[in-house]
N, C-alpha and C positions, 0 to 999 in steps of 0.2 A: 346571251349574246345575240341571241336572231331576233329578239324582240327590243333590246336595247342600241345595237349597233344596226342589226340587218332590217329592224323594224319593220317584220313582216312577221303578225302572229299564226298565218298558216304555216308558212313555211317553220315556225316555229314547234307548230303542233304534227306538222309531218315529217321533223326531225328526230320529235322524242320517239313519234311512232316506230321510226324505225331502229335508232337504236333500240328498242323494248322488242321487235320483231327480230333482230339481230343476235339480241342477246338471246332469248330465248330458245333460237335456232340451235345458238353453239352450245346452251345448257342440254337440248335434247340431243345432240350427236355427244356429249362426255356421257351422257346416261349411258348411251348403248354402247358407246365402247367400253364404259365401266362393266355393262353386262356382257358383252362380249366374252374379255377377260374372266368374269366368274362360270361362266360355261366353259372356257378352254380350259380354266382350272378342274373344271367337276370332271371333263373328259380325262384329263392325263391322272386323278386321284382313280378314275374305272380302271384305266390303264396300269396304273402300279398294282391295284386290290387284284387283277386278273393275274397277274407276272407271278404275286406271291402268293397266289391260290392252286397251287399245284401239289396239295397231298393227297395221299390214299386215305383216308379215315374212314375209319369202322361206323357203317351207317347209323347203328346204336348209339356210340358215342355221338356223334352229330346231333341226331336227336336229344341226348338229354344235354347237350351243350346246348341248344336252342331252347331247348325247354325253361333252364334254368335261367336266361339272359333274357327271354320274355317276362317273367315273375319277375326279375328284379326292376325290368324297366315298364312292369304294370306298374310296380308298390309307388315310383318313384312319381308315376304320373298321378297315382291317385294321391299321392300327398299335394303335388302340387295344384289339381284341383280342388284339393281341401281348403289349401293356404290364400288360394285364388277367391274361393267364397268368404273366409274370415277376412280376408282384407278387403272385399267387398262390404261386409258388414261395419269394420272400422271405418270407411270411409263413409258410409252412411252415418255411423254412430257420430263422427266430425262434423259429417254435415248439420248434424240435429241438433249439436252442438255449439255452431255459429249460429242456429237460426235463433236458440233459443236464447243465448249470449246475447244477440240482437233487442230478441222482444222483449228483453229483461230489462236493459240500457232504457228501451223506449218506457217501458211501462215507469222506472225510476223517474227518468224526466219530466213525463206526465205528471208524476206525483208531487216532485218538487213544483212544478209550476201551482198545482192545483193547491199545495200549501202555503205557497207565497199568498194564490188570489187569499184562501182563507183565513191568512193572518194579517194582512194587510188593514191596519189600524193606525189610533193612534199611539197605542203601545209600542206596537212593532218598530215604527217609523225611528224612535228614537235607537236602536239598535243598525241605524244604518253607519257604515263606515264613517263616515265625514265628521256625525253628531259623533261616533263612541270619542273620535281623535280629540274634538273640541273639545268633550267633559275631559279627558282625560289628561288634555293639557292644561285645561282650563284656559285654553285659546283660540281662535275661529282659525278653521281648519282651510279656510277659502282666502281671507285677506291679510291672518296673522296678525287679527289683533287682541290684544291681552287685557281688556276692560275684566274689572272683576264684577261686573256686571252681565257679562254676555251667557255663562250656562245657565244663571236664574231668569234670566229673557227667552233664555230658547226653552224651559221647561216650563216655564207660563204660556208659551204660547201652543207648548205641546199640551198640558193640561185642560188649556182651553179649547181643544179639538181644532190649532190651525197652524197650518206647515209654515214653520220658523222660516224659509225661507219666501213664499208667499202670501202668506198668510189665507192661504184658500181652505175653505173648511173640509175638512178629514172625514173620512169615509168611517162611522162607525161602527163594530162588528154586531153582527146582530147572532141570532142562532142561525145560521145558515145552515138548513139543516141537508137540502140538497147538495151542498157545497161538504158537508161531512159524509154525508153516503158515498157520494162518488169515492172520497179519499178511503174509505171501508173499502169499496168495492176493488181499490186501488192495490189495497193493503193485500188485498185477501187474493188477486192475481199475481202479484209479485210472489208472493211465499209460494203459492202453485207452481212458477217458471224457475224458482230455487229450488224445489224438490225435483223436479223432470233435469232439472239441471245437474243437480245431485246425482242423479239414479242414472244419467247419463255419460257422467263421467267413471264411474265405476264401471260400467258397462266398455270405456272406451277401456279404462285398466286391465280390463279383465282378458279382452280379446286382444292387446299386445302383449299380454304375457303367451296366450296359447298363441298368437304369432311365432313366437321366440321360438316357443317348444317347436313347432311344426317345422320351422325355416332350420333348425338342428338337425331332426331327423332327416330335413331331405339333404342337407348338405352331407351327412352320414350316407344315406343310400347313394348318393352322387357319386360317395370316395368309394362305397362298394362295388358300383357299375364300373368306375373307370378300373380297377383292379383286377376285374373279373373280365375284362374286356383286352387289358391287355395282356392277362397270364392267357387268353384262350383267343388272341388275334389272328394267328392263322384257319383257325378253325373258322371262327365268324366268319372270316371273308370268303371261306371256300361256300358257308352256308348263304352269305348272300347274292355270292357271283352265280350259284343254281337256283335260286328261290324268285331274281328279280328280271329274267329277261334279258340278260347284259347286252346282248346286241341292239334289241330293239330301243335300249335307253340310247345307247350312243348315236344311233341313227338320228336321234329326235334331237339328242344335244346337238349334233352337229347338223341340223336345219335350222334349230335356235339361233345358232349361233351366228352362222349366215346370215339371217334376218336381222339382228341387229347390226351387223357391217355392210348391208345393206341400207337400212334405215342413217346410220352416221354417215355413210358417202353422203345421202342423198339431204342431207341436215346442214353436213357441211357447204356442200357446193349452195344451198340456199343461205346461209350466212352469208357467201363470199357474196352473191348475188345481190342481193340488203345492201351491203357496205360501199356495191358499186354505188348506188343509189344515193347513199348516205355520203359519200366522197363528193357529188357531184354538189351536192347542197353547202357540205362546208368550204366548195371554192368559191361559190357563190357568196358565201358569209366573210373568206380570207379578201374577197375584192372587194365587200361593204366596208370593211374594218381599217383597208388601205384608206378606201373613201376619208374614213372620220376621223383614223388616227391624230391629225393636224389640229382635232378640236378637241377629241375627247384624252387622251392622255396629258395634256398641259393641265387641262382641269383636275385630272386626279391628280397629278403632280404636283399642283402647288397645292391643294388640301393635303394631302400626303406629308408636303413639308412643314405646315405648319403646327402637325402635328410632331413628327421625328426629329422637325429641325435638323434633318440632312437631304438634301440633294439624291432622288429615284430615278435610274435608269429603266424601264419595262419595257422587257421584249414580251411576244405572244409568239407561242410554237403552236402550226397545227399540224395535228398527228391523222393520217388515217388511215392506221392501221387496222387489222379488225381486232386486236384482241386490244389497242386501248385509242379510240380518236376522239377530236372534237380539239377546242380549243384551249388552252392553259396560258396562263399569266407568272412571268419568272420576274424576280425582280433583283437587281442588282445594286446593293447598299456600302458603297465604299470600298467599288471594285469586286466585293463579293455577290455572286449571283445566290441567291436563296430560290427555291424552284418547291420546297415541301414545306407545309403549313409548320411543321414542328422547327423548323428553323428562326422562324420569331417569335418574339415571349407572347404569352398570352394575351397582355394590353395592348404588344404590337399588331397583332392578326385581329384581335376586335376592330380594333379603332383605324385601321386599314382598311376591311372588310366596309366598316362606315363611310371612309371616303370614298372608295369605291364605289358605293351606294348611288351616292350624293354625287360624285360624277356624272353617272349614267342616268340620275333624275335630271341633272344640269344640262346634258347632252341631249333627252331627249325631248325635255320641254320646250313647247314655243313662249310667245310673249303670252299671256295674261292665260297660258294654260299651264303655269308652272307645278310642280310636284311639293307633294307632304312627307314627312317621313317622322315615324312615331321612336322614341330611344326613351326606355327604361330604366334609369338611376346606370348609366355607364361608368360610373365615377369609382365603381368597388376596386379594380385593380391597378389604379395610379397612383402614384407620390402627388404630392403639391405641386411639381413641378410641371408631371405631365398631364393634370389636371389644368391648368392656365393653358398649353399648348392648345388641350380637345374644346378649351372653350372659345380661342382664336378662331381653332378649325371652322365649331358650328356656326363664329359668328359672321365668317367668310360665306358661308351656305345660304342663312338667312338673307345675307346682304346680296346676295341676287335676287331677291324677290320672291324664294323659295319660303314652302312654310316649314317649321320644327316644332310637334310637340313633343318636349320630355321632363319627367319625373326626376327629380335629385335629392339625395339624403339631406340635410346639412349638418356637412360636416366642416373639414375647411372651407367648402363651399366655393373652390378657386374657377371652377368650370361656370358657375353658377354668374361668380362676379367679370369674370373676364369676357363672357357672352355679352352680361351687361353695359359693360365698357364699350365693347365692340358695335353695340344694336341701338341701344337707349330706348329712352320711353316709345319710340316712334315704331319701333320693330322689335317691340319687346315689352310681353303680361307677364305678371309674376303671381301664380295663385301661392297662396299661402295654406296648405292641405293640413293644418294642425288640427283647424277645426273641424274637417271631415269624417274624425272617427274618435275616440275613448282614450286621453292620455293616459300612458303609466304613470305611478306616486314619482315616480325615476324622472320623467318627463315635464310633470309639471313642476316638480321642486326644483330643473334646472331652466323654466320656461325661458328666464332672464337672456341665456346664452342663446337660445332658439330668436328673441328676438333682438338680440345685438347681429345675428348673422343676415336677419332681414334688413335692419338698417342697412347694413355696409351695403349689402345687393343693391335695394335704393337709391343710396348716395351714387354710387356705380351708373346704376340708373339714370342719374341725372348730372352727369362728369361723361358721358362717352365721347369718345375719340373720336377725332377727325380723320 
């Protein structure tokens, strides 16, 4: 909005600064109040351990109550430093395991390629798709014609070492004897990278099973500590509220803990500070917007409608609050105000989102500096119907002098021909991308339909509307 409406791109770039200085602030004052809170908890958990530490117990007993609750929570840790190094080792063993996954793939590839070059002949040649189809229909696989003459054509001229289709002379194989060592040398790393590969999957079996075992026993030892901990909970706490200082801890908590409600005042009152800053910029934006509203909302308006074919109310609410400002766009559709994206269907928010676009390039260009805008096969989430509508829309956009490149399936192709309609040859290329890439069997056995939907384009083409 500050570069399209307020089209000022500092003010733009020292808007987001400060919201990101803003937000930031108020993220570091929830930290410390969050810690805050975990300090006033640990102080009042001292507070209750001291309250119910008040037995006489026999200093013997003590001791081997300590004794005993030490050993269990060595054994517990020394497992888990077990479990810590085996799962250390299985993730290495994984790691070694994608690499070698990796080098395996590549080395295969390698080899296929390197047996292509090596068979590449004129033997070979007739095992390609297209020829097996022809023999096997005994019909040309490219124009569907059925002479009973065409596979004894095409295997003379294969015989005679020259490609049935150019007749260029074929490469013949000789001993290439470099071209077999490599494929050896080929052979003979691959089997290498399936054995490590081998030996490394076992290795990965091996150590999640003694995972399993290990991750048992500690959950065992776990349910013994807690058992043990609370058939002997007065005792423990009587041993740890003489063993740890208990005063000197709490003193510290509660300097912690001050420090951080310290640091969140001083967080907070710098967000609020930010936001003055950041208010002062979006009045400055709500008085450009008054400016333009006169131009730029009729523009989205009627794109808008030629798409919905109903009639848009837009207001803009500005908010600045701190905890959400800046500008927002509600729209109101037959008396209903919709104000959150999940309120229209998914082709309505795209193809809205578009106009919108196309407004603000409309709005912002001058004469002969007009805007481009790029759209990728938009056509997936429409009916027929509202496919003709988005190609009204684009051809209203074009028709200001604006440029449009986009991509389309053909399918119906309504978006495609009602642009057509709209632009005509004068303001309007049609590449035809068949030939850009590798039809499927699917694609070219339906070529026919692919180009009956060029023609109509076309014809469209050269029929546009006044």
């Amino acid at each position: 909005m500050f570069i399209g409406i307020g089209s000022d791109y500092e003010k733009a770039q020292q808007a987001d600064k400060l919201r990101r200085d803003r937000d930031k602030a108020a993220t570091l004052a929830r930290n410390r109040s969050y810690q805050a809170s975990n300090v006033r908890r640990r102080i009042e958990e001292i507070l209750t351990i001291i309250k119910a530490s008040t037995l006489d117990a026999d200093p013997g007993e003590l001791e081997e109550i300590d004794k005993n609750h030490k050993a269990i929570q060595e054994k517990l840790q020394d497992l888990e430093v077990k479990y810590s190094n085996k799962n250390h080792q299985f993730s290495d063993a994984d790691l070694k395991w994608m690499e070698l996954s990796a080098e395996l793939n590549s080395l295969q590839q390698e080899y296929t390629r390197e047996f292509a070059q090596y068979t590449t002949n004129q033997k070979i040649i007739s095992f390609h798709p297209i020829l097996t189809e022809t023999f096997a229909k005994s019909k040309c696989s490219l124009c569907n014609s059925s002479s009973k003459d065409i596979v004894e054509s095409i295997k003379r001229k294969i015989d005679d070492d020259k490609c049935p289709l150019c007749n260029s002379q074929l490469r013949k194989m000789g001993n290439d004897q470099d071209s077999m060592e490599r494929l050896k040398k080929l052979d003979l790393n691959i089997g290498a990278v399936k054995k490590a590969i081998k030996s490394i999957v076992e290795t990965k079996e091996r150590l999640s099973v003694e995972l399993q075992k290990i991750e048992a026993r500690i959950e065992a030892k776990k349910a013994q500590l807690k058992e043990f901990e609370s058939k002997n909970e007065n005792l423990l706490n009587q041993i740890r509220s003489e063993a740890s200082g208990i005063v000197d801890t709490l003193k510290n908590l509660r300097k912690d803990m001050e420090v951080h409600l310290e640091v969140k005042t001083k967080k907070y009152r710098e967000r609020d500070n930010i936001q003055k800053e950041l208010t002062k910029l979006l009045k400055d934006l709500e008085r450009s917007y008054a400016a333009a509203e006169q131009e730029f909302v009729p523009l989205f308006q009627n794109l808008a409608f030629l798409f919905l074919g109903i009639d848009l109310i837009i207001r803009v609410d500005s908010n600045t609050s701190v905890i959400s400002s800046g500008f927002s766009f509600s729209l109101e559709v037959r008396g209903s105000v919709r104000r959150q994206f999940d309120q229209l269907s998914e082709s309505q928010r795209f193809f809205l989102d578009i106009a919108l676009r196309m407004a603000l390039a409309q709005h912002m260009s001058k004469k002969f500096g007009e805007a481009c805008l790029f759209i990728d096969t938009p056509e997936g989430s429409l009916d027929i119907a509202y496919e003709s509508r988005a190609g009204q829309m684009f051809a209203q956009f074009v028709s200001t002098d604006h440029d449009l490149i986009m991509t389309a399936n053909l399918n119906s192709s309504q978006i495609l021909r009602k642009l057509a309609l709209g632009c005509g040859r004068e303001k309007m290329t049609l590449h035809k991308m068949m030939s850009w890439t590798e039809l499927s069997d699917v694609q070219m056995n339906e070529e026919n339909l692919f180009n009956e939907a060029y023609d109509d384009i076309e014809r469209d083409l050269d029929s546009k509307v006044s």
